[in-house]
N, C-alpha and C positions, 0 to 999 in steps of 0.2 A: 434485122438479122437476128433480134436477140429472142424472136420466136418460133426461127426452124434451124432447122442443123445446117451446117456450114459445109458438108461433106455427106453425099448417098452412103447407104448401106453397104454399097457392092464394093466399095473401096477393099474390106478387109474381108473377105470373103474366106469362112471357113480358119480366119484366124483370128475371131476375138475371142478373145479372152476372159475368163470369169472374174466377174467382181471383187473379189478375194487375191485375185493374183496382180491385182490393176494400181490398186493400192500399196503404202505402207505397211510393215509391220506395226508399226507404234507413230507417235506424233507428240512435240511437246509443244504443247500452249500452255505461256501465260508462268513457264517452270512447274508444270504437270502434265504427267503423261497419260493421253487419251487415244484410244482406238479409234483410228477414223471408220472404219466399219458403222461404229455405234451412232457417232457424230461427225457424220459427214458433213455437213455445211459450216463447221468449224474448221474443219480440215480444210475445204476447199477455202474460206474466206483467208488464211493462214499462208497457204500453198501458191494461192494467184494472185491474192490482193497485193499493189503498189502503195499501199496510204502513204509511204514516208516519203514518196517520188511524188506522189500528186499534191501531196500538203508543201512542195514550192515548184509545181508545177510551170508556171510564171517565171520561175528564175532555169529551168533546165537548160538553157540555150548558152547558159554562160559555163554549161560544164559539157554539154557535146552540139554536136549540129541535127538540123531538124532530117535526119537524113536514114534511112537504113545501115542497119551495120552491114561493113565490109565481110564478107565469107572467110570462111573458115580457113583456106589455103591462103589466103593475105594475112591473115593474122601471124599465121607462120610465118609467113614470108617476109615480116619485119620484126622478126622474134622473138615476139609474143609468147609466151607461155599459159597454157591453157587451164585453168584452174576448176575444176568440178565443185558444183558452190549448188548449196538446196536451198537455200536462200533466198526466194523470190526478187527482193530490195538490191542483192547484188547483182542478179542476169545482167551482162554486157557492161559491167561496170571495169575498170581497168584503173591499175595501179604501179606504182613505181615500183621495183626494176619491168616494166614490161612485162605487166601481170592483169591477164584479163577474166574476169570470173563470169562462169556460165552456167545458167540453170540445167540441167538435163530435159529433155521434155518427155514427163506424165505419161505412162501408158496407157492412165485413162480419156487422154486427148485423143488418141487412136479407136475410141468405141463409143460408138455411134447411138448403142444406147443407152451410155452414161450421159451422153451430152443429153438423150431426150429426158432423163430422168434428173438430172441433176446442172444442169450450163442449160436449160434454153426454158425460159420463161413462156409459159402458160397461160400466165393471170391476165385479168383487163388490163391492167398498169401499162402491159406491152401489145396494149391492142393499139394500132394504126390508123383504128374508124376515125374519122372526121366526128368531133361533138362524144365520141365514147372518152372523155377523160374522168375518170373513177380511181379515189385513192386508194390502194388496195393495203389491207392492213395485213394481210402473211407478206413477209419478206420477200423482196425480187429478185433475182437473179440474174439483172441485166446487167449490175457492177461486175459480177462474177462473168457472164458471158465475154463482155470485151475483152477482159483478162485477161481469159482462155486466148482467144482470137488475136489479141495482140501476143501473145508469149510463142502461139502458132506464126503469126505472120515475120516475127523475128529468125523464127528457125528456117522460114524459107529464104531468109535473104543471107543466112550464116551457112545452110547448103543449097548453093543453086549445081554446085559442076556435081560429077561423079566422084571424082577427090575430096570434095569437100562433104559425102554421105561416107567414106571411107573412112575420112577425119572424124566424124562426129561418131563413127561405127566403135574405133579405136579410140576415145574417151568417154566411150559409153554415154554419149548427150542424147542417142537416139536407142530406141531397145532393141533389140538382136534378133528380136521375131521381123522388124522389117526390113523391106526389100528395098531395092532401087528404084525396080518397075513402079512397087505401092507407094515408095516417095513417089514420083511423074503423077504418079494418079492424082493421089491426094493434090499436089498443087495446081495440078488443070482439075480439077472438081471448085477449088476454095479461088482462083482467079477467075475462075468463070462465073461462079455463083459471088462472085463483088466480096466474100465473104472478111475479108481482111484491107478493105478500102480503109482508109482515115475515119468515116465515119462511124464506123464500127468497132474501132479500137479504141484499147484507153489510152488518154491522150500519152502516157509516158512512153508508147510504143512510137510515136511519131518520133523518136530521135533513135539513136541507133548505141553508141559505145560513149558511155558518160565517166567523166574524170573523176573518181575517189578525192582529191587532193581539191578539186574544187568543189564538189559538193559537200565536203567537211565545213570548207571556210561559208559557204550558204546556210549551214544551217547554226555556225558560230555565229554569224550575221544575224542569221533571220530571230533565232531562238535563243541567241545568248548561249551558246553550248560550246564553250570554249576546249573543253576537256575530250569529251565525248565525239561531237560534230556529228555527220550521218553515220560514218562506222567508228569506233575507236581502230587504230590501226597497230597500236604499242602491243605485245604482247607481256613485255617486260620493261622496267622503266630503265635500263642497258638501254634498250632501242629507242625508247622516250630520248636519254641524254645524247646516245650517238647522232640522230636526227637532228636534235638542235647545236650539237655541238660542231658539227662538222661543217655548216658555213662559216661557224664561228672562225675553225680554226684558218678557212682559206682566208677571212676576211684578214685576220691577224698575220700572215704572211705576206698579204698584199702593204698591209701597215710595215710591215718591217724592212719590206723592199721602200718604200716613199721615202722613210727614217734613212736608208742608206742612200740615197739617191742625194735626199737632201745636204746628209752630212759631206758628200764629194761637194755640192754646190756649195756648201759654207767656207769650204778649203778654197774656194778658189775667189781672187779679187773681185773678180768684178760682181758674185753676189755677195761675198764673206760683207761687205757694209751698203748692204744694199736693205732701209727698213722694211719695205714690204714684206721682204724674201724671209726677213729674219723676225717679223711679226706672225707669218704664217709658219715656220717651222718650231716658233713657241708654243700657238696653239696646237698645229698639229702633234707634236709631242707630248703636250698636256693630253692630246685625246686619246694617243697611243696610249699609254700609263692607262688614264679610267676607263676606255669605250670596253677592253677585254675582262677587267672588270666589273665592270658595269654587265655585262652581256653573261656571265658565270653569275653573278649572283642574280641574275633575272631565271635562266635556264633551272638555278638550285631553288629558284622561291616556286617555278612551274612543276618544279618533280616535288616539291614539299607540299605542294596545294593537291597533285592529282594522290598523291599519297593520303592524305590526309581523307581527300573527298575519298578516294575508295576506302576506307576503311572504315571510314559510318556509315556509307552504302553497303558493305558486308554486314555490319552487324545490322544494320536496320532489315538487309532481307532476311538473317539468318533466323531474327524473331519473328519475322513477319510467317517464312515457311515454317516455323515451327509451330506458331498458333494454328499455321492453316493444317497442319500434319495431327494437331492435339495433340501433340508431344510439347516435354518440360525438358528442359535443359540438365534436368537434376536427376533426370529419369535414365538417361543417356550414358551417365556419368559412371566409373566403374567403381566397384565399391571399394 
């Protein structure tokens, strides 16, 4: 698949659109901002590429099922909140309170001769001959094609009804130039032509809506990324502390109902000299007393450590961008 277009020419007849108009204004890779005009294959690698979803590829199953996501009208309909997210790494990804983040899909997906110019490989590398394998030294584009074809076959499983082209119309997931009809088209053109089978997608498309909350702990797991995990989620460390602190506090109220429970059982004869009873509500009160804090000063060593780490991570980039700007910090400064 990754050496013809996935979709005929006459799908969009008389509304594609110019090169110029398909694209971004600007783009930042890497904390610079480049025209994808200029450097388009940085763009697209930026815009399509999964690397951080394929790098535990092996482990996705424990954060969604191997399944398509539910459409767009279900998501609502267990009230879901719909998040517009440019973020490739987050598409379909969902988070606590019932927040589910969606890539918009690319106007350039919609033109048929950007895929031939830029998504559909050319070279021998994607020749199919029997005995033609040739390593090819210009870059392929077959990573890029799946991508493409997986972030397409996502959107046909997030609008299959009419409600759900309506939905996606009304968060702008899809662009305004198209139709209903040219949805129908487009997906009997792309199920007909096999063109978003398994085979053809990257594998991270073969699951459908993946947990935030689990794929932090995968990649605290996998990478030792205790702080960070696949997104950071804190925007402030308020949210750091309330996050941890709020099982705390239920755990602690459940403690203090056990404490009263117990103290009725010690009033009365027949546990008041009873050793077990009063072997267990020794230690459990020794653990009331330290486990709260114990648990507070674990919470205040995690907000002092991500403090700490981000604050040599600011200065480390702020010299890093400034070598890379050829600016001096002295230069900056006002007189």
């Amino acid at each position: 698949m990754a050496s013809q277009l996935p979709f005929g020419k006459n799908v969009f007849i008389d509304s594609l659109p110019d090169l110029v108009h398909v694209l971004p204004a600007s783009v930042r890779v890497d904390h610079k901002r480049i025209n994808p005009m200029a450097e388009i294959q940085i763009f697209l690698k930026k815009d399509l590429m999964v690397n951080k979803l394929n790098h535990i590829n092996q482990y996705l199953w424990l954060a969604g099922q191997p399944m398509p996501p539910k459409p767009l009208n279900y998501q609502l309909a267990i009230s879901r909140e719909i998040v517009v997210d440019e973020r490739i790494d987050m598409h379909m990804v969902w988070e606590h309170p019932q927040r589910i983040h969606l890539k918009p899909l690319p106007r350039y997906l919609f033109d048929p001769q950007f895929w031939e110019s830029h998504l559909v490989c050319k070279g021998r590398c994607c020749d199919s001959t029997p005995g033609n394998l040739v390593i090819q030294e210009q870059a392929c584009s077959r990573d890029l094609n799946k991508c493409a074809l997986g972030l397409l076959s996502s959107y046909m499983a997030l609008v299959q009804f009419e409600s759900d082209f309506l939905i996606a119309q009304n968060y702008h997931l899809l662009p305004d130039t198209i139709t209903w009809e040219m949805w129908l088209k487009l997906n009997q053109q792309l199920l007909r032509n096999d063109a978003t089978s398994p085979a053809n997608i990257n594998s991270r498309y073969l699951f459908g809506e993946l947990r935030l909350s689990r794929l932090n702990k995968i990649y605290a797991i996998r990478y030792a990324s205790v702080l960070s995990g696949y997104q950071f989620t804190y925007q402030t460390y308020g949210e750091l502390f309330y996050d941890y602190l709020t099982p705390l506090t239920a755990a602690t109220v459940y403690v203090a109902l056990v404490l009263t429970a117990m103290q009725v059982g010690l009033a009365t004869d027949r546990l008041a000299f009873n050793p077990p009873f009063q072997d267990a509500s020794y230690g459990f009160t020794v653990f009331a007393i330290l486990g709260p804090l114990i648990g507070i000063l674990l919470v205040g060593i995690i907000g002092g450590f991500a403090f700490t780490n981000n604050l040599i991570v600011s200065w480390k980039f702020k010299r890093q961008q400034f070598a890379l700007y050829g600016l001096s910090q002295k230069r900056n400064q006002l007189p």
